[in-house]
C-alpha positions in Angstrom: 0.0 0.0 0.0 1.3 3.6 -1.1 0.3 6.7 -1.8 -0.8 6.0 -5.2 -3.3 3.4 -3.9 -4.6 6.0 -1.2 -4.7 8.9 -4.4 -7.0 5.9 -6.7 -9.5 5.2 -3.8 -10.1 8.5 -3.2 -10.8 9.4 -6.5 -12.5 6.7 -7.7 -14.4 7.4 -4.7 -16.0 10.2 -6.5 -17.3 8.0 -9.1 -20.6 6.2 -6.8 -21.8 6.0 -3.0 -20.1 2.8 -2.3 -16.7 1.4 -2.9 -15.4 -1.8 -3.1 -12.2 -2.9 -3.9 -11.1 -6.1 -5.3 -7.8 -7.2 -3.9 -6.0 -9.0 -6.5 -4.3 -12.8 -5.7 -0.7 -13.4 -5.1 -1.3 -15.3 -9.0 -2.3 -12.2 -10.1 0.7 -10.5 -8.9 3.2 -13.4 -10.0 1.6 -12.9 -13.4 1.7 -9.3 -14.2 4.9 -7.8 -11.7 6.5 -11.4 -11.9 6.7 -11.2 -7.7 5.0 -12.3 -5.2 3.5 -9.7 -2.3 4.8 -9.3 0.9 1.5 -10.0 2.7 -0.8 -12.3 2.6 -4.3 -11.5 0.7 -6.1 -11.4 4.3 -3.6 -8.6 5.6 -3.4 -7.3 2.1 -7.6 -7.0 2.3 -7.1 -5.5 6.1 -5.0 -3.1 4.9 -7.3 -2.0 2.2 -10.6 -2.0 4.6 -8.3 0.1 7.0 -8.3 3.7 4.1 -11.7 6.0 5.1 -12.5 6.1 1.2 -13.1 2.3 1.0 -16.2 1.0 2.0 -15.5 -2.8 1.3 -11.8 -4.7 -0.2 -12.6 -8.1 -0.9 -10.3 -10.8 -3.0 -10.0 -10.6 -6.3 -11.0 -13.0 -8.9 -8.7 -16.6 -8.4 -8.6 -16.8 -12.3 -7.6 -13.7 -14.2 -10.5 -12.6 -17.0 -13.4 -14.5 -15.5 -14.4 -11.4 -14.1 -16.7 -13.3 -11.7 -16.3 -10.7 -9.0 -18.3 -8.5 -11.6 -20.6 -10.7 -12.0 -21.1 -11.3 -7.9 -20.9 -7.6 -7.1 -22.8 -6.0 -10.4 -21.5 -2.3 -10.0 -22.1 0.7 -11.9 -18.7 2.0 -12.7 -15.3 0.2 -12.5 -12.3 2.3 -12.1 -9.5 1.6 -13.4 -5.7 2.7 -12.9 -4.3 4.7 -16.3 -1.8 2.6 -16.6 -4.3 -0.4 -17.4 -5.3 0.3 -20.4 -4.7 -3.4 -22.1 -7.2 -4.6 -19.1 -9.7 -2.1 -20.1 -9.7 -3.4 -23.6 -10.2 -6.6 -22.9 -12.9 -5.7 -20.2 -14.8 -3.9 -22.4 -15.1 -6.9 -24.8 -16.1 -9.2 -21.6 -18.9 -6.9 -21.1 -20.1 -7.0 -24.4 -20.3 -10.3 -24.7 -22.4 -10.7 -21.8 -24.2 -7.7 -22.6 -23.4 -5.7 -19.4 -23.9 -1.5 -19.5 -21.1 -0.7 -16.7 -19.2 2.7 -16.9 -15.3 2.1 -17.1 -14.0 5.3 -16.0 -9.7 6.0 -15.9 -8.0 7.2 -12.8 -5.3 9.9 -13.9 -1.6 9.1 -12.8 -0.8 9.8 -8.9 1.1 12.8 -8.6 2.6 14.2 -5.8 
């Protein structure tokens, strides 16, 4: 957790009444850093439930693209970081083929 996490959650804060954040998977992270994180997903989740702008962290999906967590939560919007642009395109095709009408809105770059 850094300050870029605490500037994303507060401004994709401004985007609905309720945020959750989904905590992605130590497979996750071995996929697309090629590391491991230091915590474990239940501290990882703590530490996320722990920043005032965050209304619920829960675990991520267990197998990258299913997108089930979508499917479980059905939100409004989905933020996404600006530096995730290759998971927005391939979001936006998931929800087309399922026929799902959910904003995808960019947050800007963290700057100091």
């Amino acid at each position: 957790m850094h300050k870029g996490h605490i500037f994303f959650f507060r401004h994709a804060k401004k985007h609905g009444d309720f945020l959750i954040v989904a905590v992605g998977r130590a497979s996750a992270s071995r996929k697309f850093k090629n590391k491991l994180p230091k915590y474990s997903l239940k501290d990882r989740i703590n530490f996320v439930s722990a920043v005032k702008y965050v209304d619920r962290a829960i675990p991520g999906d267990i197998e990258q693209g299913s997108y089930k967590v979508i499917l479980r939560e059905k939100p409004d919007i989905i933020c996404l970081g600006w530096d995730q642009q290759e998971l927005g395109k391939d979001l936006r095709r998931w929800l087309k083929t399922k026929n799902l009408k959910i904003a995808i809105k960019t947050i800007d770059k963290f700057s100091k």
